[in-house]
C-alpha positions in Angstrom: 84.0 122.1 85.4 85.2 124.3 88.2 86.5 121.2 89.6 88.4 119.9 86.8 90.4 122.8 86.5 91.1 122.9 90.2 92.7 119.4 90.2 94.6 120.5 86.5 95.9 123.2 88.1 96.9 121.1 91.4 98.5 118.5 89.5 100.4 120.5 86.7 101.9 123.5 89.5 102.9 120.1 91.9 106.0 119.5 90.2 107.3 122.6 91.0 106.4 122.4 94.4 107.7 119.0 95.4 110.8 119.3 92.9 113.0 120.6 96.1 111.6 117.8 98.6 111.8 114.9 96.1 115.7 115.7 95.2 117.1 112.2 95.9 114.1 110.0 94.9 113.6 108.5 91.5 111.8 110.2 89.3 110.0 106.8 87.7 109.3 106.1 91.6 107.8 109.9 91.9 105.3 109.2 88.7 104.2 105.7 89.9 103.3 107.1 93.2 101.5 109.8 91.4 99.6 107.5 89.0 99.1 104.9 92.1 97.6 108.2 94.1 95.2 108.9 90.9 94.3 105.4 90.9 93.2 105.3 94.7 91.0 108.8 93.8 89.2 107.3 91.0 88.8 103.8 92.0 85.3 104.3 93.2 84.1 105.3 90.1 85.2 102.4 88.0 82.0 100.7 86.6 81.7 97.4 85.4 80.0 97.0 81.5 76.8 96.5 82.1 76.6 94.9 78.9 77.5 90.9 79.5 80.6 89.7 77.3 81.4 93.3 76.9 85.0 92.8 78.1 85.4 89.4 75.6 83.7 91.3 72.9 86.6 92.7 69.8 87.2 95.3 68.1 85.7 96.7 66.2 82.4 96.2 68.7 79.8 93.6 67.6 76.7 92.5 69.3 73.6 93.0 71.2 75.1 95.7 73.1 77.0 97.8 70.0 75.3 101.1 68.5 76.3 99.6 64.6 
């Protein structure tokens, strides 16, 4: 939990620290590259469903692998 607050804090006081350095660049550029960065961090801990036909399956969920 320690953690999580660490990297809230990180990301939320960045802003204000790179609003000086990042003057002349687009701000749409600035949040892609931040989202892009995110991406990169938690890529390694993107799981596949272990469930097959999970990602074909429609709302609301129906199936072998649903709690209902």
């Amino acid at each position: 939990m320690l953690l999580l607050l660490l990297a809230s804090l990180v990301w939320a006081f960045s802003f204000g620290l790179i609003k000086g350095q990042l003057a002349g660049v687009d701000p749409t550029a600035v949040a892609v590259l931040r989202l892009l960065c995110a991406l990169l961090v938690f890529l390694p801990f993107l799981r596949r469903p272990s469930c097959p036909g999970a990602r074909n399956s429609g709302w609301p969920p129906s199936g072998p692998c649903s709690s209902a």
